[in-house]
ZAMARGU-4260 file (C-alpha; in steps of 0.2 Angstrom, whole numbers, plus 5000, padded with zeros to 4 digits):
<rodrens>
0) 5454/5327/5770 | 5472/5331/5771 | 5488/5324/5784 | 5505/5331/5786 | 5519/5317/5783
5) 5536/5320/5790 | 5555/5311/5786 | 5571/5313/5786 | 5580/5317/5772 | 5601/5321/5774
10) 5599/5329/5791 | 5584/5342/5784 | 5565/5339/5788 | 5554/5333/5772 | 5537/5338/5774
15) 5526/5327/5762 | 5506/5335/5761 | 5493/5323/5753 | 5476/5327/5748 | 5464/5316/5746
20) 5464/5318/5726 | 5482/5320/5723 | 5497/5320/5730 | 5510/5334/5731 | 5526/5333/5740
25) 5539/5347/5739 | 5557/5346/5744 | 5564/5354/5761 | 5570/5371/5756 | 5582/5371/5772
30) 5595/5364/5760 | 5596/5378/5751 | 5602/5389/5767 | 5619/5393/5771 | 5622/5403/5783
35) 5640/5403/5782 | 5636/5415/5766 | 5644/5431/5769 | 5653/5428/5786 | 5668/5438/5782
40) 5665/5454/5788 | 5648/5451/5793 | 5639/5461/5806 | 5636/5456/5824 | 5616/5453/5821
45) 5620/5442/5804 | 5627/5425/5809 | 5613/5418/5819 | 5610/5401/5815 | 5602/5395/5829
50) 5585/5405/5828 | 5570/5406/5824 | 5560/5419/5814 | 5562/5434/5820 | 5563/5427/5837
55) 5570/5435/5853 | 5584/5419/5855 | 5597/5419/5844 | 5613/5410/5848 | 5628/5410/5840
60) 5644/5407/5840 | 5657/5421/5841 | 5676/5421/5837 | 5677/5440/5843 | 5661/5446/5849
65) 5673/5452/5867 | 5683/5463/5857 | 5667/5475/5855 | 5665/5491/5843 | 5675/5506/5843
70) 5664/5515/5834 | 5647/5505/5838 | 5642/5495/5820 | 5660/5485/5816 | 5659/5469/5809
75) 5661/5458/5824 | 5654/5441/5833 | 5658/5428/5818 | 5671/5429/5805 | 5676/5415/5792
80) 5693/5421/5794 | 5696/5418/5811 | 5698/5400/5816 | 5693/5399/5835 | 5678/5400/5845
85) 5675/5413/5864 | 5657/5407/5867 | 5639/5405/5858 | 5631/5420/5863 | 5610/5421/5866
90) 5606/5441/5861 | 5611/5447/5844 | 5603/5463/5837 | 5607/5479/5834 | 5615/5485/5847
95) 5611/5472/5859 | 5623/5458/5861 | 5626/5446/5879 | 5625/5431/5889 | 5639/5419/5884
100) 5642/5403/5886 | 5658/5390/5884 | 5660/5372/5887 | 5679/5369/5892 | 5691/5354/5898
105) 5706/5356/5909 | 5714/5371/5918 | 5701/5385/5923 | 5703/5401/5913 | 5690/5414/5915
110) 5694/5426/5900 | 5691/5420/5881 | 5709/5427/5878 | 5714/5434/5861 | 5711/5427/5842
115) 5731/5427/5839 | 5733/5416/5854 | 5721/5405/5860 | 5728/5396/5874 | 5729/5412/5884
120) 5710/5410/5886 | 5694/5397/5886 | 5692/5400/5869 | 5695/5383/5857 | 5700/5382/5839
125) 5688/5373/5827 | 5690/5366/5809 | 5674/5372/5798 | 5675/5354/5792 | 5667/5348/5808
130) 5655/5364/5807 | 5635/5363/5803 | 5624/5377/5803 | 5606/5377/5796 | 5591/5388/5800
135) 5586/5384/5818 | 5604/5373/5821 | 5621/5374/5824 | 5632/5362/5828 | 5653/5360/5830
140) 5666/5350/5836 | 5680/5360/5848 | 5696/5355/5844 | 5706/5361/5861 | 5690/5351/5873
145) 5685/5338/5861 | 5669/5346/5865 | 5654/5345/5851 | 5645/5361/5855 | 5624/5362/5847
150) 5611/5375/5849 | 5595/5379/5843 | 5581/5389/5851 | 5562/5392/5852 | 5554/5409/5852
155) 5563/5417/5867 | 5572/5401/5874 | 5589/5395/5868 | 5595/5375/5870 | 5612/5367/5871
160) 5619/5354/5868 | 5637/5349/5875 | 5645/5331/5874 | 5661/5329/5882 | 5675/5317/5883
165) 5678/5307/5898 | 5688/5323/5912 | 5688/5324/5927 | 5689/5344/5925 | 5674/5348/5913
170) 5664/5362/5915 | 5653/5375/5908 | 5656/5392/5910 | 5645/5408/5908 | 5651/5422/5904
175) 5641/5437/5908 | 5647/5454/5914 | 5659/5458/5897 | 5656/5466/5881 | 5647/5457/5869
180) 5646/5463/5851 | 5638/5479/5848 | 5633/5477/5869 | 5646/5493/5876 | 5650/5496/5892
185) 5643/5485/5903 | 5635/5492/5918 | 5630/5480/5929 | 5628/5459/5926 | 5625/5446/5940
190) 5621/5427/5939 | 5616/5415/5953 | 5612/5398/5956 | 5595/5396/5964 | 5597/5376/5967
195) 5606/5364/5958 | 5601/5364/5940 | 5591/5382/5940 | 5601/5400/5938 | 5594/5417/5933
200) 5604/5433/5931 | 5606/5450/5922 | 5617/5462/5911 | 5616/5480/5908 | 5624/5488/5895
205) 5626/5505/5888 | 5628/5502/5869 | 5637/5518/5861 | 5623/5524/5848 | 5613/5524/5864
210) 5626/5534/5872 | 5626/5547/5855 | 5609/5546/5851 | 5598/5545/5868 | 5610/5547/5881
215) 5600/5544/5897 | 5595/5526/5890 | 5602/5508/5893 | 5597/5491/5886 | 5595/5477/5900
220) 5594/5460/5897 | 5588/5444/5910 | 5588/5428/5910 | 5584/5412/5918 | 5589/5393/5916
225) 5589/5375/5919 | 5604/5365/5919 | 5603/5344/5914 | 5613/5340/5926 | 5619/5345/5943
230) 5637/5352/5946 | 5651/5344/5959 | 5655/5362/5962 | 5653/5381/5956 | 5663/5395/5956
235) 5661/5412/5951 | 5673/5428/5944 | 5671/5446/5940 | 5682/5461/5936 | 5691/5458/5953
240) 5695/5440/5950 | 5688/5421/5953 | 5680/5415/5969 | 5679/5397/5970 | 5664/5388/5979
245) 5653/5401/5979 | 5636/5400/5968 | 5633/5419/5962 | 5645/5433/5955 | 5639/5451/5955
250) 5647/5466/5945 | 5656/5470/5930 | 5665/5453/5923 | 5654/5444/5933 | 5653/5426/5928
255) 5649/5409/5935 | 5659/5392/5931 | 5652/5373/5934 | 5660/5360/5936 | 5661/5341/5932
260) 5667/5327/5931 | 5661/5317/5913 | 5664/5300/5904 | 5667/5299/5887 | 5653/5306/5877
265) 5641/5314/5892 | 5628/5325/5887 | 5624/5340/5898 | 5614/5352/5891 | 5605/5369/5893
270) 5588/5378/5892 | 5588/5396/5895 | 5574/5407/5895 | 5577/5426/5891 | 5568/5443/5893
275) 5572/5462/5890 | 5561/5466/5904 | 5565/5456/5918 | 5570/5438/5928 | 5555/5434/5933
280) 5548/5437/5913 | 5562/5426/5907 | 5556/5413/5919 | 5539/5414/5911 | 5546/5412/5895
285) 5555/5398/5899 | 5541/5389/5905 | 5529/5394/5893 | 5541/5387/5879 | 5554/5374/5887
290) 5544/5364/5898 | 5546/5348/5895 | 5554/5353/5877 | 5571/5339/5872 | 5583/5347/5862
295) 5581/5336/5850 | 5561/5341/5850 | 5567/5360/5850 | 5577/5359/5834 | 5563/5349/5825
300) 5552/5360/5829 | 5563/5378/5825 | 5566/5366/5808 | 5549/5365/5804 | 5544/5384/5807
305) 5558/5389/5795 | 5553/5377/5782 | 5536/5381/5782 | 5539/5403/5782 | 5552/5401/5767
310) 5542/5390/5758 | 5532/5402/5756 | 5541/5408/5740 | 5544/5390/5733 | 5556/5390/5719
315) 5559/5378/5706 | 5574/5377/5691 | 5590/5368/5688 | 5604/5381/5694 | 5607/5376/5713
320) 5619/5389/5717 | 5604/5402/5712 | 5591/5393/5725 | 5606/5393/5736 | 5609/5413/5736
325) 5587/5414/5734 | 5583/5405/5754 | 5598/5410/5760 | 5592/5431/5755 | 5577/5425/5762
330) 5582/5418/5779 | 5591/5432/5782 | 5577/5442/5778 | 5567/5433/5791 | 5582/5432/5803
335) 5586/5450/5804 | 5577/5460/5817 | 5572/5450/5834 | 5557/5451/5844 | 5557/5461/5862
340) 5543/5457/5870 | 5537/5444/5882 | 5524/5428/5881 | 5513/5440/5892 | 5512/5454/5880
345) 5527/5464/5892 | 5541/5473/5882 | 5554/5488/5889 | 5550/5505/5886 | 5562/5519/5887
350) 5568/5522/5907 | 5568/5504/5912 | 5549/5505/5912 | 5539/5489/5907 | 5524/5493/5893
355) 5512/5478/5890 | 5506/5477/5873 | 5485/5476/5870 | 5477/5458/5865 | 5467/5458/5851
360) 5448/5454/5850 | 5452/5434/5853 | 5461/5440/5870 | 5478/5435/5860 | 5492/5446/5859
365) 5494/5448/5840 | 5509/5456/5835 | 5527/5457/5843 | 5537/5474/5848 | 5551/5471/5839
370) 5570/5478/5839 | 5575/5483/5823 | 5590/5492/5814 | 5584/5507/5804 | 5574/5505/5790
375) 5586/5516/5778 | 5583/5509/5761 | 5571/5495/5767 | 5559/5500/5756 | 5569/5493/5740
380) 5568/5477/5749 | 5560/5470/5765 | 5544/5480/5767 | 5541/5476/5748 | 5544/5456/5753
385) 5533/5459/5771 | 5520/5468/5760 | 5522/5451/5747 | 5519/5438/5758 | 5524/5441/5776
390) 5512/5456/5783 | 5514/5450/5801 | 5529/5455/5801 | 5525/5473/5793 | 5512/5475/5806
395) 5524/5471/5821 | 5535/5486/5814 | 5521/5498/5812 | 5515/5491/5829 | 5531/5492/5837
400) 5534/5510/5831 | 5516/5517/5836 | 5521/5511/5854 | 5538/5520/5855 | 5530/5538/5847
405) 5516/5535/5861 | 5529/5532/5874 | 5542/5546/5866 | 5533/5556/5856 | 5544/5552/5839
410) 5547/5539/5830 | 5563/5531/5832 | 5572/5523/5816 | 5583/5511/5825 | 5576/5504/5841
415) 5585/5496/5854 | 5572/5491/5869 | 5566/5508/5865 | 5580/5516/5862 | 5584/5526/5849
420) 5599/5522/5840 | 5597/5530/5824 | 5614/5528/5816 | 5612/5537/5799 | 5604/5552/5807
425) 5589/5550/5796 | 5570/5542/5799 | 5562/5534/5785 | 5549/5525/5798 | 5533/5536/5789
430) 5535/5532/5774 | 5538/5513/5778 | 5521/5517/5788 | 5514/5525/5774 | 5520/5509/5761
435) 5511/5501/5773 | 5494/5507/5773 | 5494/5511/5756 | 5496/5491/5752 | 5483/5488/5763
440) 5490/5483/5779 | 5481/5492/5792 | 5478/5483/5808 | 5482/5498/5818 | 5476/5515/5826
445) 5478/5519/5807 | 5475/5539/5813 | 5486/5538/5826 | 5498/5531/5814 | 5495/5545/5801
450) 5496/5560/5815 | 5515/5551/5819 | 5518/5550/5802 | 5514/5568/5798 | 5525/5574/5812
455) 5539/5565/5807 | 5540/5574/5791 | 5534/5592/5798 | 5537/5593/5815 | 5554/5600/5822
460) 5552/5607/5839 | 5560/5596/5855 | 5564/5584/5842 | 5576/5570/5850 | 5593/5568/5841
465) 5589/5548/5839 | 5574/5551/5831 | 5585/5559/5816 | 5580/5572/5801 | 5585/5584/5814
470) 5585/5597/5800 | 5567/5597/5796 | 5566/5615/5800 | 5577/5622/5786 | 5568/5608/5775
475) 5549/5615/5779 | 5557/5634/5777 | 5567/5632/5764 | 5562/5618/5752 | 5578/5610/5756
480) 5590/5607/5769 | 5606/5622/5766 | 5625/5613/5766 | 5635/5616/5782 | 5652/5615/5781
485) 5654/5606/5801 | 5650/5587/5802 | 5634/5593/5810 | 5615/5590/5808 | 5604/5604/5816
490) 5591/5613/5813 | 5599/5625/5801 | 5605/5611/5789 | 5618/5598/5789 | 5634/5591/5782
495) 5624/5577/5772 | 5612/5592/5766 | 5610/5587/5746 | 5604/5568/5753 | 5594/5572/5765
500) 5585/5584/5755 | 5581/5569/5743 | 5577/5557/5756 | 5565/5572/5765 | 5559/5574/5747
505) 5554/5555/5743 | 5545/5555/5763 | 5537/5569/5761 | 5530/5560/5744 | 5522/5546/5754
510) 5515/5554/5769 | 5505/5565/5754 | 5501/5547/5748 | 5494/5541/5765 | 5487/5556/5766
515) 5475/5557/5750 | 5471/5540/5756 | 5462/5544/5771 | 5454/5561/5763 | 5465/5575/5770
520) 5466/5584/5756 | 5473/5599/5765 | 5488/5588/5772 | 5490/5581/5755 | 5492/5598/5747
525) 5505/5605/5761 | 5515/5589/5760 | 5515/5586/5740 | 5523/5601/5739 | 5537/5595/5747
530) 5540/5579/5736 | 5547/5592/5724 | 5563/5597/5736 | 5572/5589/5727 | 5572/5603/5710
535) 5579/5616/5724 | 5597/5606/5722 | 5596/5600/5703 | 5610/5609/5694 | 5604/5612/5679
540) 5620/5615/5670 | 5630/5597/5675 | 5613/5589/5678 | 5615/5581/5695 | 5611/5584/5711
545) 5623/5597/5721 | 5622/5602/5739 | 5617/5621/5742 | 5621/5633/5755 | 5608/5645/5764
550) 5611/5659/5753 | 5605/5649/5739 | 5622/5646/5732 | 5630/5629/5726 | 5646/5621/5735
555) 5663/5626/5726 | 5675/5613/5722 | 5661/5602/5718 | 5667/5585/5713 | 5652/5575/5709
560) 5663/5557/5714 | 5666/5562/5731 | 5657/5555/5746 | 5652/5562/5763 | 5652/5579/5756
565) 5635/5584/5756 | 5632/5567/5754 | 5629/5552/5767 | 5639/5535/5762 | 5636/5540/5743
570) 5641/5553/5731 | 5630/5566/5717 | 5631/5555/5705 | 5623/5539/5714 | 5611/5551/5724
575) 5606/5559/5708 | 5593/5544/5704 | 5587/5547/5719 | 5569/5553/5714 | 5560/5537/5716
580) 5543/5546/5717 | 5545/5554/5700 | 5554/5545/5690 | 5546/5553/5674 | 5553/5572/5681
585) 5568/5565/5684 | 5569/5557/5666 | 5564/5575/5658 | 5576/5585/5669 | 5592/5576/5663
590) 5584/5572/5646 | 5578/5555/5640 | 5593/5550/5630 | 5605/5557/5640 | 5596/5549/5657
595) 5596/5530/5647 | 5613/5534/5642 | 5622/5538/5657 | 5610/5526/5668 | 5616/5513/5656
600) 5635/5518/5657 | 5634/5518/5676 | 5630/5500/5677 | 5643/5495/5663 | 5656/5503/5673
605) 5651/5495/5689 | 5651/5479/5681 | 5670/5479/5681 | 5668/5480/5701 | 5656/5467/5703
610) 5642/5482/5706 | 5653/5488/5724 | 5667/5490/5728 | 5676/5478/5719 | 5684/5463/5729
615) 5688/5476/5742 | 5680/5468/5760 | 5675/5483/5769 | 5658/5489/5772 | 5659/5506/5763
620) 5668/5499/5749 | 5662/5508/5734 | 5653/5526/5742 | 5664/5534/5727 | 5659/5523/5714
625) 5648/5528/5701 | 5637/5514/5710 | 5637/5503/5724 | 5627/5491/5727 | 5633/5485/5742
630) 5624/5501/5750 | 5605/5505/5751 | 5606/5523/5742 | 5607/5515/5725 | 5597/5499/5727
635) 5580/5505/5716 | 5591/5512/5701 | 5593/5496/5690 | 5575/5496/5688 | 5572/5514/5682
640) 5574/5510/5666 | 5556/5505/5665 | 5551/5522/5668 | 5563/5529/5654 | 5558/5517/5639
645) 5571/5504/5639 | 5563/5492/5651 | 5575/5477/5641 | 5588/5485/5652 | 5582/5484/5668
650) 5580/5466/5665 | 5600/5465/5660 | 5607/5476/5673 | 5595/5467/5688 | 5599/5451/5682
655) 5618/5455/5680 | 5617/5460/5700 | 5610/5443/5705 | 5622/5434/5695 | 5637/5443/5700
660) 5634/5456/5717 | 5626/5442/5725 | 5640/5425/5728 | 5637/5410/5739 | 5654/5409/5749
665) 5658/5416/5764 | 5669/5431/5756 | 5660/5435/5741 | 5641/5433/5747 | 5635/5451/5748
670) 5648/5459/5737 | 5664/5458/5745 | 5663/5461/5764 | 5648/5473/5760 | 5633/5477/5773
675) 5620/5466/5775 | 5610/5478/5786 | 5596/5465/5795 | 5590/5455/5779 | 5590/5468/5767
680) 5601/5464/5752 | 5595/5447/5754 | 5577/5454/5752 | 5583/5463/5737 | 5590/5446/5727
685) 5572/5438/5732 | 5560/5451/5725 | 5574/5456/5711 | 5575/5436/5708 | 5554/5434/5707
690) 5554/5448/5694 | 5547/5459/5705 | 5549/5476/5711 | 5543/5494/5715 | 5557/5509/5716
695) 5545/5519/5727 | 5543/5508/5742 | 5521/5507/5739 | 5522/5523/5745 | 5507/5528/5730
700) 5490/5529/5732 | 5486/5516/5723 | 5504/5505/5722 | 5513/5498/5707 | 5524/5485/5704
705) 5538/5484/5691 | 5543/5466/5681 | 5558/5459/5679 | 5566/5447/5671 | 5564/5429/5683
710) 5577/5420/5687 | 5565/5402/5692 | 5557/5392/5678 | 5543/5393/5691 | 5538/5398/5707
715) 5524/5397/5721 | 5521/5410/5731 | 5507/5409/5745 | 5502/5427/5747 | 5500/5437/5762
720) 5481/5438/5758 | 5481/5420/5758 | 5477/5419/5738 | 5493/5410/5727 | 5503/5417/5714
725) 5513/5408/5701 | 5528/5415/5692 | 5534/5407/5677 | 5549/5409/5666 | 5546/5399/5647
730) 5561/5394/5638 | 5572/5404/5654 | 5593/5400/5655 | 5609/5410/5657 | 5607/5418/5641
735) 5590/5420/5638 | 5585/5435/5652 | 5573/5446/5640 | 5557/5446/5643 | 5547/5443/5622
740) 5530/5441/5628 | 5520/5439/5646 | 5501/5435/5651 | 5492/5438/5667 | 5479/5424/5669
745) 5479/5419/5653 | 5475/5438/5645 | 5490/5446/5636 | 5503/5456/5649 | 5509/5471/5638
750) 5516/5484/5652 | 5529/5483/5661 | 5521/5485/5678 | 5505/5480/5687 | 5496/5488/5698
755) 5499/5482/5717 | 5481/5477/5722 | 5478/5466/5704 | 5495/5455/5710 | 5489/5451/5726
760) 5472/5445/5719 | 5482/5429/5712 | 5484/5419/5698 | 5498/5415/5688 | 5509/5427/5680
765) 5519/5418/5665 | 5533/5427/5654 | 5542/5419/5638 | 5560/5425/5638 | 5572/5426/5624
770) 5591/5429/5619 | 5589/5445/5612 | 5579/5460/5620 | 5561/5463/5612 | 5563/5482/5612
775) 5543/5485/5607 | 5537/5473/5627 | 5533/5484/5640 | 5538/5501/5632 | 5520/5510/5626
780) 5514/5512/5643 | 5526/5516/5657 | 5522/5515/5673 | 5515/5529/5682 | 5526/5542/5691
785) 5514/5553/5699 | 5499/5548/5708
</rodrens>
């Protein structure tokens, strides 16, 4: 017999679980998240408070989301260094952003008006003292309306709160046909009311990495909603200007005002119901999810959910600031990418078509069609962290991909409502694919998924540009993929030819892997040979990687610093390292002392820069840097010291990231200003943090997992599997980060490594750590390199 016990406890919900032999109660980890981490510079799908996992909702406030992106991927939507709120905002993804919302008081303005003048607009300036944000809550006082603004959501329904002051000229204004974010041109948008307290409406944007990478696409958003309380009047506006008294507004700039009069501290709040397929659908979601939900019962509820999926990994030590930067990583982790589909299985497919997803054996629908940033360097991070102790989610992303390659033909990398929106022009989707299967998550057509997979590393003709590696013929013919001196990628080469060739390489590995895994051999052997792409571009004499032409000749003028010259956001010196699924070749190609040597160097300079770019804020701060870890090409190269005999200093160099990369203000919280790309360098600190990690993605046939050095005395990890797994760190501090001595349920621990499938079984995992590196731990046995 067991009961769940709830309180209170400084605004966060305490869960309290009693057995009938004991007692255990652990603390709320909400406490620990701060949302506010990283908030200068941050990206349009980062600052989310008001969501729930991975949920479709996810309001926000914005202080410039109308300003849009020139280029497509800016940082914009929420910056600590602005000091005024346009709106709270409901779609947040990768290149999806719309629907926003502003309570104001007094003269009717239309336009949010501009950050360096904000009484030129309905935007309102805010102090951050009267700011509260938490997982699944948000909540701020408006200086200019004396307005207090709150949101949270459910799965695919956001809820407002607005109190007012005591006007006779509130009012609540949607604004719905203007750029949102990383939304783009808008379309088409229109909003009416359908009574007095029920609206619905729609926007459709063209985004502009769907205008670049699959022109003949748009992404569509709908809603549909309830308002508490009815209005004394409406008015709408659009691109042609305001029209009073009227209850709908149609075309670009379209937009709907209600109006009110209020007594001092009136509530009027806001359910509203969204959908990427259509009204109707947002309708259903909003019934299925809001009926008869209280705000108040909304945010308990979103506050639960989070508490339970990050307590998950449940940490326990004395050094707050290193929970702090632990759940916040986590949460964003969990944040990041957003479901698409509907409560009745409906999501969008490509061509404003409407696909259903299939129900499981139980009649349920099972897994969600997500959209999702590309999984560039996701491998070093959140599929390791899925695979850990959130498989759902892996699933979802296999799932979601198997729909858009039945539906296009290819996989996509970056999806937006089916979209393609690749962005780095490369697609890593089969190896995450293959990661997946290989860890044993497989609740999928698992040979539809290898023929998809197989094709995306071998397959070349009528390949869309979104889908990316659009090289892969010069790659399959010629081992590599030839430098070309135009900023192009085609299917004689490209510009970034010396990365791609070891990204192609590194894929080609784990399709091999997946492969062998189902028994076809004759795959394995065409693909394996490809993993060793890579060698075609060593340069024997500097020993680095240098881009090559067709003829077979290396670049001129070769400086190994410099970045986006054969390279992609990284130069030959930090792409070097970048043979993950051999670690050991790498090792003997440089030359063991010379590898440990220069490896060790790298980081020691580094260090001087806080591992980027130094306290520079900008998102490619650091690409000509010896390394940068404020980027994913690098993220795996701290740990390939175990692979090279000094496993004492991966454990300094990872710990050194986590203590100083990773900060817990809203400047320094990801490096300076760097690219938190949809949870993935918060992924990074959680499985660098547990001591945990695999530099190849469990892409092997048979996985492996490197150990670190733990930052938590203890910590509870519930695995995917359902088994536990405790981590301990004996005699742990600031100082003492070296591992002396480790067991493995009770039996003496004396590699640095385990293999994947022995982890998951459980148990408790215990390392003693020291001042001083114990140079004989973890050194006889190095992991393996080829499988």
């Amino acid at each position: 017999m067991r009961t769940l016990n709830r309180f209170i406890k400084n605004g966060f919900l305490v869960l309290t679980l009693s057995l009938a032999a004991c007692s255990v109660q652990k603390k709320s980890v909400l406490q620990y998240v701060d949302p506010n981490i990283g908030t200068a510079h941050s990206r349009w799908f980062f600052y989310t408070p008001a969501a729930t996992p991975y949920g479709m909702a996810k309001l926000a406030p914005s202080t410039n989301g109308h300003y849009g992106n020139p280029s497509g991927w800016e940082a914009v939507g929420y910056d600590t260094r602005h000091n005024s709120i346009e709106g709270f905002v409901h779609f947040h993804e990768w290149q999806v952003g719309g629907v926003s919302v502003m309570p104001a008081v007094g003269k009717l303005q239309v336009t949010p008006g501009e950050l360096e003048n904000p009484d030129g607009g309905y935007r309102s300036r805010f102090d951050r003292k009267n700011e509260i944000a938490q997982p699944g809550y948000y909540k701020v006082l408006l200086d200019d309306y004396k307005v207090t603004a709150e949101l949270t959501a459910t799965k695919h329904v956001g809820f407002h709160r607005y109190t007012f002051p005591k006007s006779d000229s509130s009012r609540i204004i949607f604004d719905i046909g203007n750029v949102q974010g990383e939304s783009g041109e808008v379309r088409d948008a229109g909003i009416k009311m359908l009574d007095d307290t029920h609206f619905e409406g729609f926007v459709i944007t063209y985004p502009k990495y769907v205008a670049k990478y699959d022109p003949d696409g748009i992404v569509a958003m709908y809603f549909y909603g309830e308002v508490s309380k009815k209005p004394l009047s409406t008015g709408g506006f659009n691109a042609e200007g305001i029209k009073p008294n009227t209850s709908s507004a149609n075309g670009k700039g379209a937009g709907l005002f209600l109006e009110y009069k209020t007594a001092d501290k009136d509530a009027i709040e806001l359910k509203v119901g969204l959908s990427y397929t259509s009204t109707a659908n947002a309708k259903l979601n909003f019934e299925a999810e809001a009926t008869g939900l209280t705000f108040e019962k909304a945010k308990q509820q979103a506050q639960e959910t989070w508490n339970e999926e990050l307590s998950k990994l449940y940490v326990e030590g004395t050094n707050e600031k290193d929970k702090v930067k632990f759940y916040t990583g986590l949460f964003h982790a969990l944040l990041g990418r957003g479901s698409a589909s509907d409560v009745n299985g409906s999501f969008p497919q490509f061509g404003g078509k409407i696909g259903t997803l299939p129900k499981d054996k139980n009649g349920n629908f099972s897994y969600n069609f997500n959209n999702t940033d590309a999984i560039w360097g996701g491998f070093w991070n959140i599929t390791q962290l899925w695979a850990l102790s959130y498989p759902q989610h892996y699933n979802d992303f296999v799932h979601t991909q198997l729909e858009i390659y039945k539906n296009r033909g290819w996989f996509g990398d970056g999806i937006a409502n089916s979209n393609f929106v690749s962005g780095v022009g490369t697609n890593f989707v089969g190896l995450a694919i293959a990661g997946a299967y290989n860890a044993g998550i497989r609740d999928y057509d698992t040979e539809l998924a290898y023929t998809a997979v197989k094709a995306n590393e071998l397959n070349w003709k009528d390949r869309k540009v979104g889908s990316g590696k659009m090289d892969t013929k010069a790659f399959v013919e010629l081992g590599y993929s030839p430098y070309l001196d135009a900023d192009k990628t085609d299917s004689t080469g490209s510009h970034f030819s010396a990365s791609h060739t070891m990204e192609y390489s590194y894929s080609a590995f784990a399709a091999a892997q997946m492969a062998k895994a189902m028994n076809k051999q004759a795959d394995y052997t065409q693909l394996i040979k490809y993993a060793e792409g890579w060698k075609n571009i060593f340069d024997p004499t500097q020993k680095l990687i240098r881009p090559k032409k067709a003829d077979g000749t290396f670049i001129d003028k070769f400086n190994p610093k410099e970045a986006w010259r054969g390279f992609q956001e990284g130069n030959a010196i930090q792409y070097t390292f970048y043979v993950p699924h051999n670690p050991k070749a790498l090792v003997e190609a440089v030359g063991a002392d010379e590898f440990n040597n220069r490896l060790d160097g790298i980081f020691t300079t580094a260090q001087k820069n806080a591992f980027g770019g130094g306290k520079t804020i900008d998102a490619f701060a650091g690409i000509e840097s010896l390394y940068n870890h404020g980027n994913q090409p690098n993220l795996h190269i701290s740990w390939l010291f175990n692979f090279s005999g000094k496993p004492w200093l991966t454990q300094k160099w990872v710990r050194a990231i986590c203590d100083e990369f990773y900060g817990t203000e809203s400047i320094h919280g990801y490096g300076y200003g760097q690219d938190e790309d949809q949870g993935q360098l918060g992924s990074w600190y959680v499985m660098a943090s547990l001591g945990l990690f695999d530099v190849k993605g469990f892409t092997d046939l048979r996985p492996i997992i490197q150990l670190g050095s733990p930052v938590f005395s203890k910590t509870s990890i519930k695995l995917g599997n359902g088994k536990n797994l405790t981590i301990e760190a004996k005699n742990g501090s600031g100082k003492n980060i070296y591992i002396q001595s480790a067991t493995f349920n009770g039996k003496p621990l004396n590699n640095c490594w385990l293999y994947l499938d022995e982890l998951m079984q459980g148990g408790d995992l215990t390392f003693e750590l020291g001042e001083q590196p114990n140079t004989n731990w973890g050194t006889k046995v190095p992991p393996p390199s080829v499988q």
